[in-house]
MOPAC internal coordinates of N, CA, C and O (Angstrom, degrees):
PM7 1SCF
backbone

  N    0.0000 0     0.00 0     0.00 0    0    0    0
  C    1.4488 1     0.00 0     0.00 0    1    0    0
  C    1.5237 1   110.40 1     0.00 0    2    1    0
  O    1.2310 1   118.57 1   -38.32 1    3    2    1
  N    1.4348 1   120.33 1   141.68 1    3    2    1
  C    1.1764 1   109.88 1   172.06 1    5    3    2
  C    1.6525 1   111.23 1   -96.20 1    6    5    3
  O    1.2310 1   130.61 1    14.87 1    7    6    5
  N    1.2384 1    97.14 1  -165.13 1    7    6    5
  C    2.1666 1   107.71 1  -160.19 1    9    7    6
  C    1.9652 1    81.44 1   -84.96 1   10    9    7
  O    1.2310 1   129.94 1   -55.29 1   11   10    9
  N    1.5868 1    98.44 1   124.71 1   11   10    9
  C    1.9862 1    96.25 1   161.97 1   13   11   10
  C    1.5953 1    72.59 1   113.34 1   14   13   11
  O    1.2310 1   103.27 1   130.51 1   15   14   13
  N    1.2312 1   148.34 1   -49.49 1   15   14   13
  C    1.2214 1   146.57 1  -137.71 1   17   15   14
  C    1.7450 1    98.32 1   -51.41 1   18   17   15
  O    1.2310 1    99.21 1   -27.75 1   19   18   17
  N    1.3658 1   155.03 1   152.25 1   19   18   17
  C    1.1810 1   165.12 1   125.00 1   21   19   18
  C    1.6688 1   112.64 1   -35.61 1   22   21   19
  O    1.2310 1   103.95 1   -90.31 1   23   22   21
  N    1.1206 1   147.17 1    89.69 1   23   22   21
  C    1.8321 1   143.91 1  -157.22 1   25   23   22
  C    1.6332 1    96.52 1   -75.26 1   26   25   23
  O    1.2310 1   127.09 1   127.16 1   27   26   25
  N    1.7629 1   103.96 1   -52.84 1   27   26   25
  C    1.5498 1    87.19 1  -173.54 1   29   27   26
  C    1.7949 1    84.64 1  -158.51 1   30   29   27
  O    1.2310 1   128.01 1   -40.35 1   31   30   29
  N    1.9532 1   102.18 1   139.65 1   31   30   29
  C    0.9033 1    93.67 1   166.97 1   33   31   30
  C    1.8551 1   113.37 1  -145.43 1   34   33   31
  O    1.2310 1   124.91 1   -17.67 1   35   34   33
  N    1.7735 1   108.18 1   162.33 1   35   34   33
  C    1.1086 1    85.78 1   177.32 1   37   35   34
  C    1.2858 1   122.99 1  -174.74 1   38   37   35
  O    1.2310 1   121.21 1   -30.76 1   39   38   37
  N    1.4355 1   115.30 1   149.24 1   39   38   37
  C    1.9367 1   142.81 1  -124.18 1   41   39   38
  C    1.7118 1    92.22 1   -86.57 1   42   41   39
  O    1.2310 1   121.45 1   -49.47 1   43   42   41
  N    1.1758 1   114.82 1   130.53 1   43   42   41
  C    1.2643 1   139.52 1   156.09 1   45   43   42
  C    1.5290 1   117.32 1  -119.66 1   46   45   43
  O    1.2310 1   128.17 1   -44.61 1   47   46   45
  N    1.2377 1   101.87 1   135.39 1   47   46   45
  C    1.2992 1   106.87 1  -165.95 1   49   47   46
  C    1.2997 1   112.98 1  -136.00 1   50   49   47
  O    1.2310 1   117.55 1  -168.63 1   51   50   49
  N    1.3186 1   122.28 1    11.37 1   51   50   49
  C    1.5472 1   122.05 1  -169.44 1   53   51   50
  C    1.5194 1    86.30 1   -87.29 1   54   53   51
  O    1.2310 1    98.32 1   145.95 1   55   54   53
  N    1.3484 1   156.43 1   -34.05 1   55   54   53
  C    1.5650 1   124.34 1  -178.37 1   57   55   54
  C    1.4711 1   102.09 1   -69.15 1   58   57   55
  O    1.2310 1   108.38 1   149.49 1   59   58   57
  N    0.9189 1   139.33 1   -30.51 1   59   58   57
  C    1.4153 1   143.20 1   174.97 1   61   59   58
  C    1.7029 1   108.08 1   -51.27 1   62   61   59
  O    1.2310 1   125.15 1   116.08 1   63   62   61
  N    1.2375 1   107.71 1   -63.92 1   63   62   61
  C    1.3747 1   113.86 1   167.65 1   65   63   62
  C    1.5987 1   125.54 1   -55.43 1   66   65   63
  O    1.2310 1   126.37 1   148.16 1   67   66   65
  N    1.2429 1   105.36 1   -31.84 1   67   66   65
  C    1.6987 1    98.30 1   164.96 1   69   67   66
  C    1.4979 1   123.71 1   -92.85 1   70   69   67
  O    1.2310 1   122.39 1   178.34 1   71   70   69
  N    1.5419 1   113.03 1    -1.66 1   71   70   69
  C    1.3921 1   108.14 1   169.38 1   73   71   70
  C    1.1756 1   108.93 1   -94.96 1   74   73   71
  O    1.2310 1   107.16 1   169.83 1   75   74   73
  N    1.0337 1   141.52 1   -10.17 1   75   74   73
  C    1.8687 1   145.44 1  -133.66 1   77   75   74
  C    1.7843 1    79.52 1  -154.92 1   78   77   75
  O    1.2310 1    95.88 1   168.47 1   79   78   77
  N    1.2361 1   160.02 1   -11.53 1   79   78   77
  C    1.2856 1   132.37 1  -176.96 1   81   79   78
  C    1.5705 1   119.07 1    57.74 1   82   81   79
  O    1.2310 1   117.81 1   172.93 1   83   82   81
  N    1.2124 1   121.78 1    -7.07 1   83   82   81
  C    1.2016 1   118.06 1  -157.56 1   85   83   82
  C    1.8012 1    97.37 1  -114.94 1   86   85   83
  O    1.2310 1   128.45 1   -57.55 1   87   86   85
  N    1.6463 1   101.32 1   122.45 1   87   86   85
  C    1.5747 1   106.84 1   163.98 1   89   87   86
  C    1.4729 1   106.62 1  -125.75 1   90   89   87
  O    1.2310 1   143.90 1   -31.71 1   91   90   89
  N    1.6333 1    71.16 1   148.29 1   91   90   89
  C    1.9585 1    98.74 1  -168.62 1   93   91   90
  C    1.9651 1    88.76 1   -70.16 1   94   93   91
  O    1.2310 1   129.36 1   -45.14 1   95   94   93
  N    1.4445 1    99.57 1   134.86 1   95   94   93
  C    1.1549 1   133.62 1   168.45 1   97   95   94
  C    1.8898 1   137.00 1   -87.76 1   98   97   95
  O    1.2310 1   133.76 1   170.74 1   99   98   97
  N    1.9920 1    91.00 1    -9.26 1   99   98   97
  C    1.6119 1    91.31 1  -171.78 1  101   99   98
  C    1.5774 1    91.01 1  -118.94 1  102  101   99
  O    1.2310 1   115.35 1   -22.47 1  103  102  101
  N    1.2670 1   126.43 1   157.53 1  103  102  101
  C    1.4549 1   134.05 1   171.34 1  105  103  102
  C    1.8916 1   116.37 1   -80.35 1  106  105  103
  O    1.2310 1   138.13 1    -4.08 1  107  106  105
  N    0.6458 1    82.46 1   175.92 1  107  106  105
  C    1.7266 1    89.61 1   171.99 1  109  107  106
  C    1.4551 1   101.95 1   -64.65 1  110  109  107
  O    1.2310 1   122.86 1    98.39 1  111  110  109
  N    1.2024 1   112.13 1   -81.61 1  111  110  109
  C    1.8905 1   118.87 1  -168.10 1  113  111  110
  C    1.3920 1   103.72 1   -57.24 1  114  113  111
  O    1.2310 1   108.75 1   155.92 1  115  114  113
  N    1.2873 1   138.65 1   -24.08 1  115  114  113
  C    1.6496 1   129.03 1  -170.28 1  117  115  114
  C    1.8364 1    89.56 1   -92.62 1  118  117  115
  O    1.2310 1   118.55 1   134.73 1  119  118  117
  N    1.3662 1   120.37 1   -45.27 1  119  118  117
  C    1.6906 1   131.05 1  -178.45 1  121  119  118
  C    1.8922 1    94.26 1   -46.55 1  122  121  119
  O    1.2310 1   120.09 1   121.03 1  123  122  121
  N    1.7204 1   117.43 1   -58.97 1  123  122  121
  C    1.3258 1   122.66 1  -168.61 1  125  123  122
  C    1.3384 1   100.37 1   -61.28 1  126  125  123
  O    1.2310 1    94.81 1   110.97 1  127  126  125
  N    1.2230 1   161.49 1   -69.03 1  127  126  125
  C    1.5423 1   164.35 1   -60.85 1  129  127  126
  C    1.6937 1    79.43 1  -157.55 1  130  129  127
  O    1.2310 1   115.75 1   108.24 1  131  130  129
  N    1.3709 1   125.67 1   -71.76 1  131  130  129
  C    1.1909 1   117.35 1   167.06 1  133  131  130
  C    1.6674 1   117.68 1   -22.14 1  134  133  131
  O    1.2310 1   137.05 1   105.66 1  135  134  133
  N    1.0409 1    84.57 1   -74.34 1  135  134  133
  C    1.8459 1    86.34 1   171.62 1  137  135  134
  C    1.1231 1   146.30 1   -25.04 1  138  137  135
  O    1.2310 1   128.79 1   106.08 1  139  138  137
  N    1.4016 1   100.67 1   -73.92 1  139  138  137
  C    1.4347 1   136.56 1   131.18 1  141  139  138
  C    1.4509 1   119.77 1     1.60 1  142  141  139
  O    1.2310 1   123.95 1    90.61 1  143  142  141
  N    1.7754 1   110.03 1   -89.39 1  143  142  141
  C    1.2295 1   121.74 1   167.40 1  145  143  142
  C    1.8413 1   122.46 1   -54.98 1  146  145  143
  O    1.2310 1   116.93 1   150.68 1  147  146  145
  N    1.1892 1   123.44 1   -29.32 1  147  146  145
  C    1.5887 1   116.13 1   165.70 1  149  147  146
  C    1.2148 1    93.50 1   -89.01 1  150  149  147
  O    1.2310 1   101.15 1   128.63 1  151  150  149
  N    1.3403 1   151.90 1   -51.37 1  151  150  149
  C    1.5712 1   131.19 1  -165.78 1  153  151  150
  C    1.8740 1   110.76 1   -46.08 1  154  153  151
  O    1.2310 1   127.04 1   151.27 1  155  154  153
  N    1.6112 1   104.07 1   -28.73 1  155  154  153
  C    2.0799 1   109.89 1  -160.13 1  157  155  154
  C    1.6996 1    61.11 1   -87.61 1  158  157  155
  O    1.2310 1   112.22 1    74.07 1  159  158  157
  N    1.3639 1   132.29 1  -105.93 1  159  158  157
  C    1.5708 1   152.93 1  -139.41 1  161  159  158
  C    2.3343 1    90.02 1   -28.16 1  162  161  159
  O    1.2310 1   134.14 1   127.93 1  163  162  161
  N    1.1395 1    90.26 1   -52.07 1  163  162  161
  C    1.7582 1    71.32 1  -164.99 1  165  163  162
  C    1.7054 1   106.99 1   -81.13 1  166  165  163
  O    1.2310 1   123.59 1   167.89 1  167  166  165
  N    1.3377 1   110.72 1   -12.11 1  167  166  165
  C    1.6380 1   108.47 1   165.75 1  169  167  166
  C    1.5936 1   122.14 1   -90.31 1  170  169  167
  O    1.2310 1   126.04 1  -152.48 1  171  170  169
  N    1.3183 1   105.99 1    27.52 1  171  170  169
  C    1.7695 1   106.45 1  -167.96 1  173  171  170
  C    1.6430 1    75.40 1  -125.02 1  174  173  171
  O    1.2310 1   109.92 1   153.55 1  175  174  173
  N    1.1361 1   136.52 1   -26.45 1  175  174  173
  C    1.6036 1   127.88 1  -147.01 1  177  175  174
  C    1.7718 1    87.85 1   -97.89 1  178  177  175
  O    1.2310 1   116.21 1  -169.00 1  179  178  177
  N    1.3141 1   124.81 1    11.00 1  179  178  177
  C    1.7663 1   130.16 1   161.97 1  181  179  178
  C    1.2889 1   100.91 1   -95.15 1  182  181  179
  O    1.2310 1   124.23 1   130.62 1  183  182  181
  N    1.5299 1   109.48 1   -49.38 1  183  182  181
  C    1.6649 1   100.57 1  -158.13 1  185  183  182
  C    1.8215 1   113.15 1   -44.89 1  186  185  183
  O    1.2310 1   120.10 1   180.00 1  187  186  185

């Protein structure tokens, strides 16, 4: 890590969710895998 670096940080979002009404619906691991799967599908459509 360099000097200024951030060690650990982390996202709360429930005031967000009570001003905006809106809750996130996907998890971490289904959000990653998502990813995942369009990152391989739109990098195979170069090969």
């Amino acid at each position: 890590m360099q000097s200024g670096d951030v060690y650990q940080t982390n996202a709360d979002v429930c005031s967000l969710e009570k001003a905006t009404g809106f809750k996130l619906n996907t998890s971490i691991k289904d959000g990653v895998k998502q990813t995942v799967d369009w990152y391989k599908s739109f990098y195979e459509f170069y090969k």
